[in-house]
C-alpha positions as CSV (number, residue, x, y, z in Angstrom):
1,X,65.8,101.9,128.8
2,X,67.4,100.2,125.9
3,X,68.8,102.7,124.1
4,X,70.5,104.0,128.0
5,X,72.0,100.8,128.3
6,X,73.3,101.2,124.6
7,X,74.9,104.5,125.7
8,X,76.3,103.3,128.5
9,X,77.9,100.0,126.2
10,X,79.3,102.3,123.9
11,X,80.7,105.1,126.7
12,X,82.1,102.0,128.2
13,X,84.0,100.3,125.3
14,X,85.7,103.8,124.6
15,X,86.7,104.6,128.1
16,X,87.8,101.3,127.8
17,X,89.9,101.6,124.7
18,X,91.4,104.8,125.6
19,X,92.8,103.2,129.1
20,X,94.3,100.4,127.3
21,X,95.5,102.7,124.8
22,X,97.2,104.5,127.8
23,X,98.3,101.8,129.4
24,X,99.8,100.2,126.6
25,X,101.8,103.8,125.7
26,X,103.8,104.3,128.8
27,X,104.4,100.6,129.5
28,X,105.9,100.2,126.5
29,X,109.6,99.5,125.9
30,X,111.4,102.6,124.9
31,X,114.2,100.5,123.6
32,X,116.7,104.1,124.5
33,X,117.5,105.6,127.2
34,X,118.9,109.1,126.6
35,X,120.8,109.4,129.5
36,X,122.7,106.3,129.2
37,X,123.5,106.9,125.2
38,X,125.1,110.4,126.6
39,X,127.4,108.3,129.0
40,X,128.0,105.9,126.7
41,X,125.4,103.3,128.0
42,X,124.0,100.6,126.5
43,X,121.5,101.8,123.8
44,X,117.8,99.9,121.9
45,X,119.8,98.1,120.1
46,X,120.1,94.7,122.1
47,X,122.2,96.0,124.5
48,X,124.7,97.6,122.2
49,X,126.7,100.9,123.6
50,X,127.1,104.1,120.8
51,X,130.2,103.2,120.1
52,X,129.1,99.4,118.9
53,X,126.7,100.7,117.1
54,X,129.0,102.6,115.1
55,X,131.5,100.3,115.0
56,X,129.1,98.0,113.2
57,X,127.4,100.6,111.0
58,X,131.5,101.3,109.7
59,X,131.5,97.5,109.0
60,X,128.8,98.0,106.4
61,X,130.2,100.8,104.9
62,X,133.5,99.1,104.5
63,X,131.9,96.6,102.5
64,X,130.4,98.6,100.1
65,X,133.0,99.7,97.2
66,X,133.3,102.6,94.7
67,X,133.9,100.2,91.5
68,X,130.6,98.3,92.5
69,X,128.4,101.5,92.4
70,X,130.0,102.2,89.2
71,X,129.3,98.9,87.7
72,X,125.8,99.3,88.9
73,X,124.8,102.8,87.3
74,X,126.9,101.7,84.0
75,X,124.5,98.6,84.0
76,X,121.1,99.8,85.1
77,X,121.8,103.4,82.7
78,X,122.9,101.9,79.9
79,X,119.6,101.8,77.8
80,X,116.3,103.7,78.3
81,X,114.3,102.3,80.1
82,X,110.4,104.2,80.0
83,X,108.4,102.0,82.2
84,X,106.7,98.3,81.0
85,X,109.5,98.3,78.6
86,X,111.4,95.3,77.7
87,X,114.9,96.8,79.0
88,X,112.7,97.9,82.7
89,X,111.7,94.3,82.7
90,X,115.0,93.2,82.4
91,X,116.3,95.2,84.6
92,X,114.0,94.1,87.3
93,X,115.1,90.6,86.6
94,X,118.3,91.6,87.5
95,X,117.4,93.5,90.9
96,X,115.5,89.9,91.4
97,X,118.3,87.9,90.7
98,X,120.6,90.1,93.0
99,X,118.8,90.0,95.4
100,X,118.5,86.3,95.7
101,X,122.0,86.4,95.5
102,X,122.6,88.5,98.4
103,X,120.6,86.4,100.6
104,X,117.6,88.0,100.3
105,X,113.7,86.6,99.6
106,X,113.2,88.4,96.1
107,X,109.7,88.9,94.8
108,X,108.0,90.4,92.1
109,X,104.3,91.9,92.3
110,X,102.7,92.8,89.5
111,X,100.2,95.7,88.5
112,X,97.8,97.2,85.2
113,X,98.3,101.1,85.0
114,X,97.9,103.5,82.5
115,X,101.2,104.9,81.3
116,X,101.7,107.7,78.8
117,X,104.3,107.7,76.1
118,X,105.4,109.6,72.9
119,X,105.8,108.5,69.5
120,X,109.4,107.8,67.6
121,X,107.9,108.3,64.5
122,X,105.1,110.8,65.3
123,X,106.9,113.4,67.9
124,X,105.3,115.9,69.6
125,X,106.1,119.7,68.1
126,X,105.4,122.8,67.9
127,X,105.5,124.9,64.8
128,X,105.3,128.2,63.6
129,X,103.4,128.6,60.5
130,X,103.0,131.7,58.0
131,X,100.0,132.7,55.8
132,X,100.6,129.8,53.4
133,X,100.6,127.5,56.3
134,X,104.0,126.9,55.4
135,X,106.7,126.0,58.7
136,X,108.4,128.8,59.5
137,X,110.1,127.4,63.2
138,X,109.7,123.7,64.0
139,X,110.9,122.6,67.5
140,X,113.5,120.0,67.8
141,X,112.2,116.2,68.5
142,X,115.5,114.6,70.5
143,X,118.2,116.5,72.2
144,X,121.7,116.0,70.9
145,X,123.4,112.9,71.6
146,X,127.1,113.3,73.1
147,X,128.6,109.5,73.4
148,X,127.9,106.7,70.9
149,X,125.8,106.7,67.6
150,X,124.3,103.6,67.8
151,X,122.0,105.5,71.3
152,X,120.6,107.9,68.3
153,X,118.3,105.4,67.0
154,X,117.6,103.5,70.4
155,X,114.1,103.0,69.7
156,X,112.8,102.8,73.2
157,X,114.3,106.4,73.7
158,X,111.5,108.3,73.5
159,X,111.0,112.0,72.1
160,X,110.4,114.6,74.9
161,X,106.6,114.2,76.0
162,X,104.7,115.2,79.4
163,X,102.9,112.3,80.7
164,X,99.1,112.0,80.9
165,X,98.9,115.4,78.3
166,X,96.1,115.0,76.2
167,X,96.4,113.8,72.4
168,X,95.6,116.7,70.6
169,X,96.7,119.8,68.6
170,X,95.9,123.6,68.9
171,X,96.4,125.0,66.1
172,X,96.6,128.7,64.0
173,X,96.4,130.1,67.9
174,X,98.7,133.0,69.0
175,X,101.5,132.8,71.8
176,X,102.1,134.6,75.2
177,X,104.7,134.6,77.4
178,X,104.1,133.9,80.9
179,X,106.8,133.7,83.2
180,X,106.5,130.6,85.5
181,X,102.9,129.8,84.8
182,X,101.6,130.7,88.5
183,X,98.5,132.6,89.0
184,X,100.2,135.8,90.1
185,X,101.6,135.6,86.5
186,X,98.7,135.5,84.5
187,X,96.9,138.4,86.9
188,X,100.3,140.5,85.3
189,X,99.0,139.8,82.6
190,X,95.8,140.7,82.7
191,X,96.9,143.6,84.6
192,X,98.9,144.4,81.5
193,X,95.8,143.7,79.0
194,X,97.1,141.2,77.3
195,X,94.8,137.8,77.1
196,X,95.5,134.4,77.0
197,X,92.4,132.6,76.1
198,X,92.7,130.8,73.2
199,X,96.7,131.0,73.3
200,X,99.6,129.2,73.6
201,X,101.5,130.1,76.6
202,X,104.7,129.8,76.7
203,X,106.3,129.1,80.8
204,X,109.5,128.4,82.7
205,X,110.0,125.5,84.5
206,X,110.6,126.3,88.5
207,X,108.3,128.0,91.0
208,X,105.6,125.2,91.3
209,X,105.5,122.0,89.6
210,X,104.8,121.1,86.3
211,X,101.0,119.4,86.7
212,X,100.4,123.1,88.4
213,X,101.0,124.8,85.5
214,X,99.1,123.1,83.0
215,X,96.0,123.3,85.2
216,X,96.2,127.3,85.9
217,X,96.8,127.6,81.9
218,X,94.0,125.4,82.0
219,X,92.3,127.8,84.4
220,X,93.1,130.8,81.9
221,X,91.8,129.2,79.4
222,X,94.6,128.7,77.3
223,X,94.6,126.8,74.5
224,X,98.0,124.7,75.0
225,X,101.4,125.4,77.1
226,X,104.7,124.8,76.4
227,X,107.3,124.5,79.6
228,X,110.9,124.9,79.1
229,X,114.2,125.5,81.6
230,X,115.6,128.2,81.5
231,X,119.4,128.9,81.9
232,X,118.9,131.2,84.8
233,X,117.3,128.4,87.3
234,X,118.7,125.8,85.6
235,X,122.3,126.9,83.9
236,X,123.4,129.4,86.0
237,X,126.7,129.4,85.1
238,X,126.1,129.7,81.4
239,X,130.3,128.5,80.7
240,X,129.6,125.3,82.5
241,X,126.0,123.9,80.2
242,X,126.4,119.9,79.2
243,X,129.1,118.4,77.8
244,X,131.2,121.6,79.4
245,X,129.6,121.0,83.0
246,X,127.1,119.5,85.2
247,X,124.3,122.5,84.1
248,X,121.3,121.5,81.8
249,X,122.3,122.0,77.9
250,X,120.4,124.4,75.9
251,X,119.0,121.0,73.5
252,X,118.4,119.5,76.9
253,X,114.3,118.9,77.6
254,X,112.8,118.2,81.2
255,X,110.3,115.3,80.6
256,X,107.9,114.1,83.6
257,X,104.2,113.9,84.3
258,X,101.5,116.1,84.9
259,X,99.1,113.8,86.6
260,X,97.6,115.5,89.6
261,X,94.9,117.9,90.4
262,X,92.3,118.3,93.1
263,X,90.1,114.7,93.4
264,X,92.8,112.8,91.9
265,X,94.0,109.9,93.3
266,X,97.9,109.3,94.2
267,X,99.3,106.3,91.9
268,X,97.3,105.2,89.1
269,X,94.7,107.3,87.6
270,X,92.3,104.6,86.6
271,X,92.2,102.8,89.6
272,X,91.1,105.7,92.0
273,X,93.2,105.2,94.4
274,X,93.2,101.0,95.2
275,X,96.2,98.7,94.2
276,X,96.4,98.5,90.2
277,X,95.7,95.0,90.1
278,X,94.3,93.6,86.9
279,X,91.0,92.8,88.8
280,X,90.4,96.4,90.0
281,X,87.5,98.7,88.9
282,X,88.5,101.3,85.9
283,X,86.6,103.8,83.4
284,X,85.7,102.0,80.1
285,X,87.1,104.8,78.4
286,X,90.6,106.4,79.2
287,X,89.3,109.7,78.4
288,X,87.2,109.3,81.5
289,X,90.2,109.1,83.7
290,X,90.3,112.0,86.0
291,X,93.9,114.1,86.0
292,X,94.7,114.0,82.2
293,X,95.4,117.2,80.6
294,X,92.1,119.1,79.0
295,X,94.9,120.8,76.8
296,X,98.1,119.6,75.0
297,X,101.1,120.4,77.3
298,X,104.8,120.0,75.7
299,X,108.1,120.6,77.3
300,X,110.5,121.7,74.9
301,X,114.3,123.0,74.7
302,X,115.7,126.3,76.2
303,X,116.9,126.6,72.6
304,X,113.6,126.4,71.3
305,X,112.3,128.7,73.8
306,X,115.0,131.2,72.7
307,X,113.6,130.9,69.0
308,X,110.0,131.7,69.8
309,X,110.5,134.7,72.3
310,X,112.2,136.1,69.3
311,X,109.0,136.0,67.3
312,X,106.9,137.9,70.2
313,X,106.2,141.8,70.5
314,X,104.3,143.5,72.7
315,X,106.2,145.1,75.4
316,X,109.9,144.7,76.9
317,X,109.8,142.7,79.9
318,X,110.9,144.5,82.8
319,X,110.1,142.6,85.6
320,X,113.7,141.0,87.4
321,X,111.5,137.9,87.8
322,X,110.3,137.6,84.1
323,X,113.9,137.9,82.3
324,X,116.1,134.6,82.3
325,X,119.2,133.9,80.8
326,X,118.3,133.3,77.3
327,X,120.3,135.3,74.5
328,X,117.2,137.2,73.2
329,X,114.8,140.3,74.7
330,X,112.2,138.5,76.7
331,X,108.4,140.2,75.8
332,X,104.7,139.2,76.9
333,X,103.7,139.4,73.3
334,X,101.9,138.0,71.1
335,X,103.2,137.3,68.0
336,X,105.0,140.5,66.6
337,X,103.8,139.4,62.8
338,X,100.3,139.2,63.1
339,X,100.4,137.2,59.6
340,X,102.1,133.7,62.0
341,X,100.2,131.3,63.6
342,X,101.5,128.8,66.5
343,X,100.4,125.1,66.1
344,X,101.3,122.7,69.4
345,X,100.7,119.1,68.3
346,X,101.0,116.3,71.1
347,X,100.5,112.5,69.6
348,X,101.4,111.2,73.3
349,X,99.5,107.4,73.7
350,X,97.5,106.8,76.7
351,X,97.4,102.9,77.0
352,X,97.0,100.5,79.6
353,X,99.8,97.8,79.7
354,X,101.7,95.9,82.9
355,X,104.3,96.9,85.1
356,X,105.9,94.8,87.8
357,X,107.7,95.9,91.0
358,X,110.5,94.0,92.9
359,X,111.3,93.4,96.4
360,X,114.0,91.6,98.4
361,X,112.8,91.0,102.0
362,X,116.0,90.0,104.3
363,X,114.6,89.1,107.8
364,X,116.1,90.5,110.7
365,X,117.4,88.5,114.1
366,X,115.3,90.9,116.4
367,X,111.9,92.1,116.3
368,X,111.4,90.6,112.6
369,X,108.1,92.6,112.5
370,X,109.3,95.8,112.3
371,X,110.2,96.9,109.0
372,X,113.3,99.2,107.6
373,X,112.7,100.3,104.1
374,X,114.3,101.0,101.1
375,X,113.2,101.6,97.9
376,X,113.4,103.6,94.9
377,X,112.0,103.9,91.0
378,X,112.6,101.2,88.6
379,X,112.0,103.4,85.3
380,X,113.2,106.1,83.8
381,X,112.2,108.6,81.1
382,X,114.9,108.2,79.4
383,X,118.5,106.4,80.1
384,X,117.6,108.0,83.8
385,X,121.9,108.6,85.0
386,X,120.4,110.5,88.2
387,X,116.6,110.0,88.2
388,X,116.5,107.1,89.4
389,X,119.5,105.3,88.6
390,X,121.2,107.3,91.0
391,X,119.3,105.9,93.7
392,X,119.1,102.4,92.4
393,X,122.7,102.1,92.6
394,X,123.1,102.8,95.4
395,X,119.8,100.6,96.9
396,X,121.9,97.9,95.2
397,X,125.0,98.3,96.7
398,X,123.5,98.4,100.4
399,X,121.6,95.3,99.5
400,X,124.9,93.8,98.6
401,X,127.0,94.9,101.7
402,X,123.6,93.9,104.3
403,X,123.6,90.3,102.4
404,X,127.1,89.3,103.2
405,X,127.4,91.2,106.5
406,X,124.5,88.8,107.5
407,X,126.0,85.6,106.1
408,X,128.4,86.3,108.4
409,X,126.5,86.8,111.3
């Protein structure tokens, strides 16, 4: 009897949950009426027609001003900024006191994360070495620097790195080419007999993400990979490279991270998933931390990439797919002098350290619950022009233009 009437409480709170559910749903305010916005009724916006809306939205646009974005991305761009450095932390003061300026309710909220960086003085490489262990090819640690010395020895711009690759070094290992780094790539190649366990491969960038590719090398049982772009995907028009045009350089190296993988969390890796907050459970030990790389992983320069597919045998690559825009024959390999060894060294630091977020809240006239939001990256992996000052700039200049067009009313 008790566990009927138990039944029968529990059928009875859902059925009642659903009809309030349902009832709630179509009396709700729709806040639009199609039919009227086609005539040029009034719309959800407090009784405002189409036409005021846009009238109003032109009012904000007006506002904002081509010299101001400028100003902005020649300010937040002008120094590296790799994230829970000094120059991110100023520039977050600045957002704050912006904001506050505009009229907003700035805020900062701060977490504890694990962040990966390089080393200035210890940069990642990769080498090819002959019998006597002597260098025979060294990669390049910085790309060329086009504007002002004095950015050359910057020392918060950091030497290209992958984030979250493991500290390490394969060394006296071989070195395979291997297209983008997919799965369908390496089953070529095992089609083809050639093996990369134990080797370095050497991939394009494009065709999946980077994190992807260092696990299926992982998968393959390689021993390190090296990523690089090349022109085809990412200089098409090989006449218009950087300074000449808006296409990647051939010294130019793709940094980012490879975090990611199947039970890892989103956001930081130590904190499985919860808010990074000082308090929150971690590993004792960072090599416990799930989504770091189980092999070093370096991006390097098309230039570089050029170099070493000139040291590689094996046969002609004939696939369309496989051949890029480099200035050499693209082969599988390996190593055409069986006498040279590949080292990949990676000295990237895993460290926990403090970063801080900021928000400006501007509270609306109506319905002050619902929230519009904006938002973008603070940090950058290097001086960060388009990713993300791009974006900042711009989150700045609608913050400006919102904050007087509501002083006014």
């Amino acid at each position: 009897m008790e566990r009927r009437k138990l039944i029968y409480a529990v059928v009875g709170c859902v059925v009642i949950a659903i009809l309030s559910f349902v009832i709630g749903y179509f009396s709700r305010s729709t806040g639009c009426d199609s039919s009227d916005n086609k005539n040029g009724g009034e719309s959800g916006a407090q009784g405002m027609t189409d036409k005021e809306l846009d009238e109003l939205h032109q009012s904000i646009v007006d506002i904002m001003k081509t010299d101001e974005l400028k100003a902005n991305m020649r300010y937040f761009a002008a120094k590296p900024h790799v994230a829970s450095t000094p120059r991110t932390f100023a520039n977050t003061q600045e957002m704050y006191d912006r904001f506050k300026s505009y009229g907003f309710e700035p805020s900062f909220h701060n977490y504890t994360t694990i962040l990966a960086y390089s080393k200035k003085d210890d940069p990642n490489r990769v080498y090819i070495k002959d019998e006597n262990n002597d260098d025979v090819f060294k990669s390049r640690d910085s790309e060329k620097i086009y504007t002002d010395a004095e950015e050359e020895d910057d020392p918060t711009a950091l030497p290209p790195f992958l984030a979250y690759s493991m500290k390490g070094a394969a060394r006296g290992k071989n070195l395979v080419y291997a297209n983008f780094g997919r799965d369908q790539d390496y089953q070529k190649l095992i089609e083809l007999k050639i093996n990369v366990t134990d080797c370095i491969v050497l991939t394009k960038y494009g065709m999946g993400g980077r994190g992807g590719k260092v696990r299926m090398a992982e998968k393959y049982k390689a021993a390190g990979i090296l990523i690089y772009g090349d022109p085809r995907q990412y200089a098409p028009v090989l006449s218009e490279k950087f300074p000449d045009g808006r296409w990647l350089s051939d010294d130019g190296v793709q940094r980012g991270s490879i975090i990611g993988g199947e039970g890892v969390p989103e956001g930081d890796p130590m904190s499985g998933g919860y808010p990074a907050k000082s308090w929150a459970y971690r590993p004792e030990n960072v090599s416990e931390v799930k989504g770091i790389s189980k092999i070093p992983a370096q991006p390097i320069a098309a230039s570089d990439a050029e170099k070493l597919l000139e040291y590689l045998g094996g046969a002609e690559v004939t696939d369309d797919e496989w051949v890029g825009y480099l200035n050499t024959t693209y082969r599988y390999g390996p190593l055409e002098n069986s006498s040279l060894t590949v080292d990949l060294v990676v000295n990237n630091d895993n460290k926990i350290t403090d970063i801080r977020n900021v928000c400006g809240f501007l509270k609306g006239k109506y319905e002050p619950d619902r929230y519009v939001m904006l938002g973008n990256h603070v940090d950058a992996w290097v001086n960060g022009a388009v990713d993300a000052t791009s974006g900042t700039t711009v989150m700045m200049e609608i913050a400006r233009a919102l904050g007087e067009k509501h002083k006014t009313g």
